[in-house]
N, C-alpha and C positions, 0 to 999 in steps of 0.2 A: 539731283538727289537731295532732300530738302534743303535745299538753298546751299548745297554746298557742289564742290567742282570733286567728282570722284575722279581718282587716278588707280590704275589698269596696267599690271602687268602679267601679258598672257589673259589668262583666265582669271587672277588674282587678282581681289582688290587690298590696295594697299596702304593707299589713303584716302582725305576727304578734305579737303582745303574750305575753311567758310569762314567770311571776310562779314560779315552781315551787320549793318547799320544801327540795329536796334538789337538788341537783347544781345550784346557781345560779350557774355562771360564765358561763352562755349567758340568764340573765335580762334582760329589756329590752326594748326595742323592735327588733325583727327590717326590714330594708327591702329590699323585694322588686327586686331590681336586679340588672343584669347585669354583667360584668366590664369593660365596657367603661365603665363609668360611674365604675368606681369611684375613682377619681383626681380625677377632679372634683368626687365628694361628697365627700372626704377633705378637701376647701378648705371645706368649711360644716359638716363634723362631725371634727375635727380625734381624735376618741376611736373614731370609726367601727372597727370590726372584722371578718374574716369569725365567721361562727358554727361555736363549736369543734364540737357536736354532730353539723356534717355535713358535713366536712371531714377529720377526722382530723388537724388541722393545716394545712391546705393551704387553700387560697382558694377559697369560695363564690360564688355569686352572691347567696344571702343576706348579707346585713351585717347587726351588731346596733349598735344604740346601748346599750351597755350600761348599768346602773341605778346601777351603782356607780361610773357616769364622775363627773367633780364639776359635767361640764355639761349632765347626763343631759336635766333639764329641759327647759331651754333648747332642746337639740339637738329634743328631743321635738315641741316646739310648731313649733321651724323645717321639723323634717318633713313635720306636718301643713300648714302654711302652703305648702310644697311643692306636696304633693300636691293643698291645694283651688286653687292655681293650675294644675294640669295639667302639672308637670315631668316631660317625658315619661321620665327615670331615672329613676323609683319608679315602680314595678309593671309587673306582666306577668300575662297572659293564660295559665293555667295550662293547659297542656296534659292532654287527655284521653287518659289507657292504656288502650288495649282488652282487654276480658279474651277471652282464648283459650278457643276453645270445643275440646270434647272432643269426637275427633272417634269416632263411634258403629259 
């Protein structure tokens, strides 16, 4: 998933883990969430950001924990703890694009 390791609970995607060599301002733990969440997770991940890679500057529904916050860890495990409690902000159900058929 562009250069990142996606993680899957159920049918839910959760997060997006990307360790990537070159361009690592978007390094970290990715969390799969919508805008409307995002005020509230900003109260347990105080370093939360959108992700610059798909935004252009502008507000995603992805968030990163980024790697290089100083509470990267910390945030990290809370995430997880998160999400193995079922906090219905982290994750979503990725919708399916249909490919267009050609028409003959």
């Amino acid at each position: 998933m562009f250069s990142c390791f996606a993680v899957y609970v159920g049918e839910k995607i959760v997060f997006a883990l990307r360790d990537r060599p070159t361009a690592t301002a978007d390094n970290g733990v990715w969390l799969a969430t919508t805008v409307e969440h995002h005020e509230s997770l900003r109260v347990e991940f105080p370093s939360m950001r959108s992700v610059g890679v798909l935004g252009a500057g502008g507000v995603t529904g992805w968030q990163i924990l980024p790697v290089d916050a100083p509470d990267f860890e910390e945030s990290a495990v809370r995430a997880c703890e998160l999400v193995i409690a079922g906090d219905p902000r982290i994750g979503k159900v990725p919708t399916v694009k249909r490919v267009k058929r050609r028409q003959s």
